[in-house]
C-alpha positions in Angstrom: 0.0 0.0 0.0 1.3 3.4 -0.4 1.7 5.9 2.6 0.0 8.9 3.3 2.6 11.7 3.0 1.9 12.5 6.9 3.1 9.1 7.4 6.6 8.5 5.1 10.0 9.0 7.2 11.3 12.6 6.2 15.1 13.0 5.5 15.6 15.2 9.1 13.5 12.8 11.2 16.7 10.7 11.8 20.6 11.0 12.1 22.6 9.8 8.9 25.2 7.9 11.1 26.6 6.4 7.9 28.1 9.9 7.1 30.9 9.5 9.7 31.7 5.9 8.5 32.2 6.5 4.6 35.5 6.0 3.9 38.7 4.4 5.7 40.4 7.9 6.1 37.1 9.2 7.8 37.1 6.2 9.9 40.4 6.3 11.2 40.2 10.0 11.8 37.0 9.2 14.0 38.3 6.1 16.2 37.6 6.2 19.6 40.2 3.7 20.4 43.4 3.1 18.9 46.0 0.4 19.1 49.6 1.4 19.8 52.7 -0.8 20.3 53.5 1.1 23.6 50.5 -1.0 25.2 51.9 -5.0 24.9 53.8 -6.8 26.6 55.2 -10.2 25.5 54.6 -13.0 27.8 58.3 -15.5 27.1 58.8 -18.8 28.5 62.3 -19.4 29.8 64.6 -22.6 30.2 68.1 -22.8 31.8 71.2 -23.5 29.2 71.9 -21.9 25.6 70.8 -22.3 22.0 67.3 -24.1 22.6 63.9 -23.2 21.4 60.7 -25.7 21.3 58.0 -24.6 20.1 54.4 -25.0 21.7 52.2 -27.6 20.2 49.5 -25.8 21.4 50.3 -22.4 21.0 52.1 -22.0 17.2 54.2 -19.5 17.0 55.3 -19.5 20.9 58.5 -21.3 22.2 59.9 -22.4 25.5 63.5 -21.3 24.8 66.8 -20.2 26.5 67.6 -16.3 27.3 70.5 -16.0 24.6 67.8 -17.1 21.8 64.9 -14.6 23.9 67.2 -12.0 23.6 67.5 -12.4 19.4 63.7 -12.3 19.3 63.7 -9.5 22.1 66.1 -7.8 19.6 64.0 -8.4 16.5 61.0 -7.4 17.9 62.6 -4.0 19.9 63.4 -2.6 16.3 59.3 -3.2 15.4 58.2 -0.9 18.9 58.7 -3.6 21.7 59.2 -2.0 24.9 58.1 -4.5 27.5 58.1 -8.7 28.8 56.7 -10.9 31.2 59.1 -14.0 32.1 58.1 -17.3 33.0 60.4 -19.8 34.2 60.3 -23.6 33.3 62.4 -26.1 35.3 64.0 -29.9 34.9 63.3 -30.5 38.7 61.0 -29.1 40.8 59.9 -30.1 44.7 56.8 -29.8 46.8 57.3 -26.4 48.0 58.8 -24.5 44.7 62.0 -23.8 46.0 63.4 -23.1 42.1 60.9 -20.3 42.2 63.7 -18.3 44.2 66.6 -19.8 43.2 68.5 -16.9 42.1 70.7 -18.9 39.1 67.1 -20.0 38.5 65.9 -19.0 34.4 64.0 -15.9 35.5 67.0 -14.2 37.1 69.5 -15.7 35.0 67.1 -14.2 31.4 66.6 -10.8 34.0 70.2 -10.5 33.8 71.0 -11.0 31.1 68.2 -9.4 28.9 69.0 -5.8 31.0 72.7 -6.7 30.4 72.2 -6.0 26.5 68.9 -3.9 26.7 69.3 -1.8 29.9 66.2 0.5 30.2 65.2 0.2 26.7 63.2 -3.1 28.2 60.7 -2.8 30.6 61.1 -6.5 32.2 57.8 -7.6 34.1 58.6 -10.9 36.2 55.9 -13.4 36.8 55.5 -14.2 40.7 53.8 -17.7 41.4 54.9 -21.0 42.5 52.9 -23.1 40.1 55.8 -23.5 37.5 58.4 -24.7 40.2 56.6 -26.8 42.4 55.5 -30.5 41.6 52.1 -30.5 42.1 51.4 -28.0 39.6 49.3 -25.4 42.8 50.4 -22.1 43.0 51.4 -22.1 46.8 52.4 -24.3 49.4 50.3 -27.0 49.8 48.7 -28.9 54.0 49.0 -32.5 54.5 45.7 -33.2 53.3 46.5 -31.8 49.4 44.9 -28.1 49.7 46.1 -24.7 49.9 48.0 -23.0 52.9 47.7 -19.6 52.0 49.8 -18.0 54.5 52.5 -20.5 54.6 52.2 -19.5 50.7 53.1 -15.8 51.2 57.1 -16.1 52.6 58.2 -17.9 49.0 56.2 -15.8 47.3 57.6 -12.8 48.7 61.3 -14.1 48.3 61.0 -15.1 45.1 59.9 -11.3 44.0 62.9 -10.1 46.1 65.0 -12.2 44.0 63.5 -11.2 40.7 64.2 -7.5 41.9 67.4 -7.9 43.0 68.2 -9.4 39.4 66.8 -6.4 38.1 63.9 -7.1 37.3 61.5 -3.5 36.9 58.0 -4.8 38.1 57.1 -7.8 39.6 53.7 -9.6 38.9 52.3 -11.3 41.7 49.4 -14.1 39.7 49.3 -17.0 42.6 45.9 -15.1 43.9 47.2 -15.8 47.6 45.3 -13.3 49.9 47.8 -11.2 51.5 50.6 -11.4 48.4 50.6 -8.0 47.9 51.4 -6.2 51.4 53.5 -9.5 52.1 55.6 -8.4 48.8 55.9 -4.8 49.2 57.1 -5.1 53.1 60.2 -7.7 52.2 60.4 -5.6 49.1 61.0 -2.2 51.0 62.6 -3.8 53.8 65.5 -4.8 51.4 65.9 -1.4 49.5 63.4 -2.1 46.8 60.7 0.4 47.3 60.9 2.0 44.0 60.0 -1.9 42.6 56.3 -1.6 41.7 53.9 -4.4 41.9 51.4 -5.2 38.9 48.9 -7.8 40.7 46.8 -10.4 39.2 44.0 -8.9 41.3 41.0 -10.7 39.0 42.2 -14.1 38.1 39.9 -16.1 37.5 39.2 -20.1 37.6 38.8 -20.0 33.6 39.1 -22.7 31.0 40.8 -20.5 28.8 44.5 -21.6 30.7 45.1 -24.8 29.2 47.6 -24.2 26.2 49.0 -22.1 29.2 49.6 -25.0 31.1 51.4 -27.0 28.7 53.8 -24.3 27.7 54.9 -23.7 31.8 54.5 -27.0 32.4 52.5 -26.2 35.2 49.5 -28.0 35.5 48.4 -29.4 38.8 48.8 -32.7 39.5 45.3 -33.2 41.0 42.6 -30.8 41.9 42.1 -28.0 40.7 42.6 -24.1 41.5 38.7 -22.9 42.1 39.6 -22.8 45.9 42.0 -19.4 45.5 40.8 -18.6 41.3 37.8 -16.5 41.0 34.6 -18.2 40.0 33.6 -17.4 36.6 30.2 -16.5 37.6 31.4 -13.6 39.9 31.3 -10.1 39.3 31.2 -8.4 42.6 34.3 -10.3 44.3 36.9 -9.5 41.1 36.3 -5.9 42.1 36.7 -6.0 46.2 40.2 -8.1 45.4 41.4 -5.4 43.0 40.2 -2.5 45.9 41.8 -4.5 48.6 45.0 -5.1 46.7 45.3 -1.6 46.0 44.7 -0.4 49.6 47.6 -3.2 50.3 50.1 -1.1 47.9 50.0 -2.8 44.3 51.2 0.1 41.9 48.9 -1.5 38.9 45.8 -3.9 38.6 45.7 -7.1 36.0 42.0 -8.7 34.9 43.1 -12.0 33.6 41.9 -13.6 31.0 40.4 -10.8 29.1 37.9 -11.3 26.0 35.9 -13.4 28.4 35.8 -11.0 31.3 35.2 -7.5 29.5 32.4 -6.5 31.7 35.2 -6.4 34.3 37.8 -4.6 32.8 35.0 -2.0 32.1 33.5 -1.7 35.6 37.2 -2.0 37.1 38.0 1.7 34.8 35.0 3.0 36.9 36.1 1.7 40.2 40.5 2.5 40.0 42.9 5.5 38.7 45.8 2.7 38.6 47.0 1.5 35.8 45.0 -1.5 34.3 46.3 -4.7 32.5 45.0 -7.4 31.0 45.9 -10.5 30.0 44.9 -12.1 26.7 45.3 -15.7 27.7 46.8 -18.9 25.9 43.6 -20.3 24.9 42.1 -17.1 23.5 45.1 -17.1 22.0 45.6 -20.3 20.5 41.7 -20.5 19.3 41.9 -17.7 16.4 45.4 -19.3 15.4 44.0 -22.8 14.8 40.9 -21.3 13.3 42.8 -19.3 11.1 44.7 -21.7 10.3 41.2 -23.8 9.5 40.3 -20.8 7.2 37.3 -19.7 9.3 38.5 -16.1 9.4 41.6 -13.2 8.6 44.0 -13.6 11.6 45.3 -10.3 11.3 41.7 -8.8 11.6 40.7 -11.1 14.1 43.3 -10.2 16.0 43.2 -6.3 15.9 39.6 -6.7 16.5 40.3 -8.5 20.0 42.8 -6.7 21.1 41.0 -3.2 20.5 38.3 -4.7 22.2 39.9 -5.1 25.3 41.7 -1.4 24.8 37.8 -0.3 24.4 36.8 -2.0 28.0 39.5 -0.1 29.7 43.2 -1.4 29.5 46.1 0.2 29.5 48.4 -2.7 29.1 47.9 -5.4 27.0 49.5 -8.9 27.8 49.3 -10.8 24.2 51.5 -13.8 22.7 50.1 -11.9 19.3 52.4 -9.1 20.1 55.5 -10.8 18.2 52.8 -10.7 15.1 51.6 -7.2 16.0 55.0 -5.8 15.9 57.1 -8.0 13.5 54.1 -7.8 10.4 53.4 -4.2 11.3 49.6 -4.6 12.0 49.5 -1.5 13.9 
């Protein structure tokens, strides 16, 4: 039927969004959020010895590798924009209570070392505090008789171990091992022993997510039995993510981390309104590894896929971005 003139949409009854969207230099002049290679850091799994690099089934394009052969990709990758890392250790022999985790010829001290020997400044080296890499039943702390956490029998290794990782020179450490207490228990030893000016970046909303198992197999650090929903958050939680990340602010940590990220959006967003310090987050292994496998498979661009997730999570409130597509970001220019 044909409408009455009274009835037909006029041409200023409505906004003509599409204006603002009509060609790529009008879009890019317009974007609210923009990607820059200040914001990653890449996460790098280290070994003891020289010349060896294995890469991840499960994660292509990652390697477990020694700190002469980090440092050539640390090299590559500084010409391309890099400015910061996260280290992870991995270890031949581990015992019950972690004790490699502080070891100071241990791989993160030894690659600390090293990589500020060549690099200095120019690398910002973040150093990953948690036990679950060094101990041999795969839990983050110290572990009771009867298999489950002790929290505060947790907190002295965990505090050593970021003493040792500043006294190697490390520039931030990153307590992840959700322990309650970590963070004050860090920053007294640290100031006690002349490190005040170390910051802490805390894991303040870790949560119990599915989206760690590539993680797992590249650190070699999955538990044994159990699991880690006793000190994780539960997925299904919004309110509790945000107290931890107020309390471990009142307890001194100098920056906040929501890990993993694409999942947990909401939570990076409401975290913005809640904090002025410094937030992180942490694209995980799995969220990872899917869009390289499904690229891979042909089911979409990997490049856009990528840039997509990532601004995503800029969008929701980071600041810092912890990505293993940051070697791709940098090395194929995609920013």
């Amino acid at each position: 039927m044909t409408l009455k003139r009274k009835d037909k949409i006029t041409q200023t009854s409505y906004r003509r969004f599409h204006r603002l969207r009509s060609s790529n230099v009008l879009r890019d002049t317009l974007a609210d959020v923009r990607l820059h290679r200040e914001n990653f850091i890449l996460p790098l799994f280290l070994r003891k010895g020289t010349g060896l690099r294995t890469e991840i089934p499960l994660m292509p394009g990652v390697y477990q590798q020694t700190s002469d052969i980090a440092i050539a990709q640390i090299s590559e990758l500084a010409d391309k924009g890099l400015g910061s890392i996260i280290l992870f250790g991995i270890l031949e022999s581990k015992d019950t209570n972690g004790s490699g985790a502080y070891d100071p010829q241990g791989p993160v001290p030894e690659g600390i070392r090293a990589i500020k020997e060549v690099f200095g400044d120019a690398i910002q080296i973040y150093a990953d505090v948690c036990l679950c890499e060094y101990t041999s039943h795969g839990h983050c702390g110290i572990l009771t008789k009867e298999g489950k956490i002790d929290n505060d029998a947790s907190l002295p290794p965990l505090a050593e171990t970021a003493r040792v990782y500043a006294e190697a020179g490390a520039d931030w450490v990153a307590p992840s091992n959700m322990m309650d207490g970590r963070v004050s228990s860090i920053r007294e030893l640290l100031d006690e022993e002349g490190y005040k000016h170390i910051p802490i970046l805390s894991y303040s909303a870790k949560f119990s997510s599915n989206y760690y198992g590539p993680f797992r197999e590249a650190a070699e650090s999955a538990p044994s039995h159990g699991d880690r929903k006793s000190y994780q958050i539960d997925f299904r939680s919004w309110r509790t993510p945000l107290r931890e990340m107020r309390e471990d602010e009142l307890q001194g940590a100098d920056a906040l981390m929501v890990k993993p990220a694409l999942a947990y959006l909401d939570i990076l967003a409401r975290a913005k309104q809640q904090t002025d310090l410094p937030l992180y987050a942490y694209n995980v292994s799995g969220e990872y590894s899917m869009v390289k496998f499904g690229a891979a498979q042909g089911l979409f661009d990997e490049h856009k896929l990528v840039l997509e997730n990532l601004t995503s999570i800029k969008r929701a409130g980071a600041d810092m971005i912890l990505s293993y597509h940051t070697a791709d970001v940098l090395a194929e220019d995609w920013i």
